[in-house]
C-alpha positions in Angstrom: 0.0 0.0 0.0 3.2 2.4 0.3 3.6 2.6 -2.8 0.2 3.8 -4.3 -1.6 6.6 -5.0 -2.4 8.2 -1.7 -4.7 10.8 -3.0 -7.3 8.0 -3.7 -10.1 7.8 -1.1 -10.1 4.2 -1.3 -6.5 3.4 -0.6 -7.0 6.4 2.6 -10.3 4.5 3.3 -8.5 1.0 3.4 -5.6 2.1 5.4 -7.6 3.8 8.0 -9.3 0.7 8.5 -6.1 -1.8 8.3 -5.2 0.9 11.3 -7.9 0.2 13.6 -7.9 -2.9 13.2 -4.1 -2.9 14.3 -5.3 -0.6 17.5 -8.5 -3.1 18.3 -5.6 -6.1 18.2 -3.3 -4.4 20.5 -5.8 -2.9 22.9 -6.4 -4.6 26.2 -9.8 -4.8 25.7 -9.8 -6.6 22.2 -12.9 -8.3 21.4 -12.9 -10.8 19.1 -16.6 -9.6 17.4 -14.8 -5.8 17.1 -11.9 -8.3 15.2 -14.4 -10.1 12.7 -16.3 -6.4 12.2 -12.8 -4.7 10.4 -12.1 -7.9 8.9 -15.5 -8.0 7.0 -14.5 -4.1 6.7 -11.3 -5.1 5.3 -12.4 -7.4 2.8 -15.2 -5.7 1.1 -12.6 -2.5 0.8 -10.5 -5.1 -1.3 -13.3 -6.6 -3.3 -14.1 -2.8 -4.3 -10.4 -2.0 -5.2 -10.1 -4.9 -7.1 -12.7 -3.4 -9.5 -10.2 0.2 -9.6 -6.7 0.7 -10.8 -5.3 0.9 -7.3 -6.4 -2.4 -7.0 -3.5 -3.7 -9.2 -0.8 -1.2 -7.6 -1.8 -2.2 -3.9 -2.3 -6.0 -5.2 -5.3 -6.2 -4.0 -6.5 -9.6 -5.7 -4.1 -11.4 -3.5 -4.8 -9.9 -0.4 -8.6 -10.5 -0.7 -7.8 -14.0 -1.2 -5.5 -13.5 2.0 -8.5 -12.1 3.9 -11.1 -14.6 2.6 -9.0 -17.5 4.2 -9.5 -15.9 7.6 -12.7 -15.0 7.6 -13.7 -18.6 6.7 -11.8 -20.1 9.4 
Protein backbone atom coordinates (compact mmCIF):
# COMPACT_ATOMS: atom_id res chain seq x y z
CA UNK A 1 0.00 0.00 0.00
CA UNK A 2 3.19 2.35 0.32
CA UNK A 3 3.63 2.60 -2.78
CA UNK A 4 0.18 3.81 -4.34
CA UNK A 5 -1.55 6.56 -4.96
CA UNK A 6 -2.41 8.16 -1.72
CA UNK A 7 -4.66 10.75 -2.96
CA UNK A 8 -7.33 8.03 -3.72
CA UNK A 9 -10.09 7.77 -1.07
CA UNK A 10 -10.09 4.23 -1.28
CA UNK A 11 -6.50 3.44 -0.60
CA UNK A 12 -7.00 6.37 2.60
CA UNK A 13 -10.29 4.51 3.34
CA UNK A 14 -8.55 1.05 3.42
CA UNK A 15 -5.61 2.10 5.44
CA UNK A 16 -7.64 3.77 8.04
CA UNK A 17 -9.31 0.65 8.51
CA UNK A 18 -6.11 -1.75 8.29
CA UNK A 19 -5.16 0.88 11.33
CA UNK A 20 -7.89 0.16 13.59
CA UNK A 21 -7.85 -2.88 13.22
CA UNK A 22 -4.12 -2.93 14.33
CA UNK A 23 -5.32 -0.58 17.52
CA UNK A 24 -8.45 -3.11 18.31
CA UNK A 25 -5.59 -6.08 18.21
CA UNK A 26 -3.34 -4.44 20.47
CA UNK A 27 -5.77 -2.92 22.86
CA UNK A 28 -6.39 -4.55 26.20
CA UNK A 29 -9.82 -4.80 25.69
CA UNK A 30 -9.81 -6.59 22.24
CA UNK A 31 -12.89 -8.29 21.42
CA UNK A 32 -12.93 -10.79 19.09
CA UNK A 33 -16.55 -9.55 17.38
CA UNK A 34 -14.76 -5.76 17.11
CA UNK A 35 -11.87 -8.31 15.17
CA UNK A 36 -14.37 -10.10 12.75
CA UNK A 37 -16.31 -6.44 12.22
CA UNK A 38 -12.84 -4.74 10.39
CA UNK A 39 -12.07 -7.93 8.89
CA UNK A 40 -15.46 -7.98 7.00
CA UNK A 41 -14.54 -4.08 6.69
CA UNK A 42 -11.26 -5.07 5.33
CA UNK A 43 -12.40 -7.42 2.78
CA UNK A 44 -15.15 -5.74 1.08
CA UNK A 45 -12.57 -2.51 0.84
CA UNK A 46 -10.49 -5.13 -1.26
CA UNK A 47 -13.35 -6.55 -3.27
CA UNK A 48 -14.08 -2.79 -4.26
CA UNK A 49 -10.38 -2.00 -5.22
CA UNK A 50 -10.09 -4.88 -7.12
CA UNK A 51 -12.69 -3.35 -9.54
CA UNK A 52 -10.20 0.20 -9.56
CA UNK A 53 -6.69 0.70 -10.80
CA UNK A 54 -5.28 0.86 -7.31
CA UNK A 55 -6.43 -2.37 -6.99
CA UNK A 56 -3.51 -3.69 -9.24
CA UNK A 57 -0.82 -1.17 -7.55
CA UNK A 58 -1.79 -2.19 -3.93
CA UNK A 59 -2.28 -6.05 -5.17
CA UNK A 60 -5.29 -6.15 -4.03
CA UNK A 61 -6.53 -9.60 -5.71
CA UNK A 62 -4.08 -11.37 -3.51
CA UNK A 63 -4.81 -9.95 -0.44
CA UNK A 64 -8.58 -10.50 -0.74
CA UNK A 65 -7.80 -14.00 -1.20
CA UNK A 66 -5.51 -13.52 2.04
CA UNK A 67 -8.52 -12.05 3.93
CA UNK A 68 -11.06 -14.62 2.62
CA UNK A 69 -9.00 -17.54 4.22
CA UNK A 70 -9.54 -15.88 7.60
CA UNK A 71 -12.65 -15.00 7.58
CA UNK A 72 -13.75 -18.61 6.69
CA UNK A 73 -11.79 -20.06 9.43
Amino acid sequence: MDGARSDDPLLRELHDELQTLRRTLYSSNTKPAWIGASLKTIHGLLEEATRHSVGEEIRAAEHLTHARSILRD
